[in-house]
C-alpha positions in Angstrom: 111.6 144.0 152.5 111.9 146.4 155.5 115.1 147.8 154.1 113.4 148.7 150.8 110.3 150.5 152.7 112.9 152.0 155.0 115.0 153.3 151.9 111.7 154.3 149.7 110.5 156.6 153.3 113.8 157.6 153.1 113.8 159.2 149.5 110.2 160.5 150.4 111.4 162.5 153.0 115.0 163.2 150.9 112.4 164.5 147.8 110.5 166.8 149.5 113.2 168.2 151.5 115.0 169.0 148.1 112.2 170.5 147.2 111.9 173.5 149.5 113.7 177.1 148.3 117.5 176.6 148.4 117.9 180.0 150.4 115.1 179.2 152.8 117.1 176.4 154.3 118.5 175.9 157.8 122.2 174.6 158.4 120.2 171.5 159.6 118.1 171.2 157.1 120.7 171.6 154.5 122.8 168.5 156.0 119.2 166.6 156.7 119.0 167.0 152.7 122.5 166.0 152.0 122.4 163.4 154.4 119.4 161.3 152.5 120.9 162.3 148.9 124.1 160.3 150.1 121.8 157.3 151.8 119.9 157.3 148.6 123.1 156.9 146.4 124.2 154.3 148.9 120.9 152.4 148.8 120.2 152.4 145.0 122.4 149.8 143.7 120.3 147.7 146.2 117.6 148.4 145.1 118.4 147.6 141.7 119.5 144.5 142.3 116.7 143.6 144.3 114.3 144.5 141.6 116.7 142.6 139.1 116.1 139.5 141.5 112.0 140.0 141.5 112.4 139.9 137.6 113.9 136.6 137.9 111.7 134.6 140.2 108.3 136.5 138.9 107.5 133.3 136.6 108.6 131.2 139.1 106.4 132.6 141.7 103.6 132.9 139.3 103.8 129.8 138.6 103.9 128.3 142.1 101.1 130.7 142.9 98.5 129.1 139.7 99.5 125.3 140.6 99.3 125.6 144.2 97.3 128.3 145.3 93.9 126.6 145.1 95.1 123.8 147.3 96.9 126.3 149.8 93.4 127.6 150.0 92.0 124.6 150.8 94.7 123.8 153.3 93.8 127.2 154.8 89.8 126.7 154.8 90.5 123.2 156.9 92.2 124.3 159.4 90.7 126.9 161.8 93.6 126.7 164.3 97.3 126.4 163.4 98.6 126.2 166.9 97.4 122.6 167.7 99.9 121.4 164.7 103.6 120.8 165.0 105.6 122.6 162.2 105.7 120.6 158.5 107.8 117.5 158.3 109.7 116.9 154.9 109.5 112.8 154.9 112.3 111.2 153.0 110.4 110.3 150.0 109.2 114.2 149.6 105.9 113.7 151.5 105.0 117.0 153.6 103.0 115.6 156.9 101.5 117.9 159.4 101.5 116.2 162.8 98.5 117.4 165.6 99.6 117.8 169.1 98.2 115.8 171.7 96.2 117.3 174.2 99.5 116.9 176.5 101.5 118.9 174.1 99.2 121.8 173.2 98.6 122.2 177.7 102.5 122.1 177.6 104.6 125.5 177.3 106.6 125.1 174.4 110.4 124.6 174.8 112.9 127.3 173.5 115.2 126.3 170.8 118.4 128.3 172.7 116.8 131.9 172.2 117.0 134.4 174.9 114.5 134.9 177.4 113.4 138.6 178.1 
């Protein structure tokens, strides 16, 4: 998603670039123009394909969103504070459980999973 706002500033500022007087143009501004009319050619078959992939899971989506939105709601109006739950568990016969931490474990910096510390 960042790629496609990054491409669509992109051909903003390509379009209005192209749009100024041919003979009013800078050497720099010339290869600024240039410059996005290549990116854009580079980035449009992406584009593309993304929007092909949208196409395809819009019913799915659509779906999910009519069957299970009014229970994500709920979900959402129950719980106030998400930090005093451990993530989802899948349990082996499909059943999603969400744990609360103990008093211990929400007092207890959280570990790192291997990451970098800054």
């Amino acid at each position: 998603m960042r790629q496609f706002v990054f491409a669509l500033t992109l051909g903003v500022m390509a379009t209005s670039v192209a749009a100024q007087d041919e003979d009013g143009l800078s050497l720099m501004e010339r290869g600024i123009r240039d410059f996005f009319s290549g990116l854009m050619e580079e980035v449009d078959p992406a584009l593309e394909d993304i929007q092909d992939l949208l196409s395809e899971i819009e019913p799915s989506l659509r779906s999910f969103s009519d069957e299970m939105g009014p229970a994500l709601r709920g979900l959402m109006d129950d719980i106030q504070d998400w930090s005093v739950y451990h993530p989802p568990e899948v349990l082996p016969n499909g059943d999603i459980i969400l744990r609360k931490k103990t008093p211990e474990e929400r007092l207890a910096p959280e570990e790192h999973s291997g990451g970098i510390d800054i």
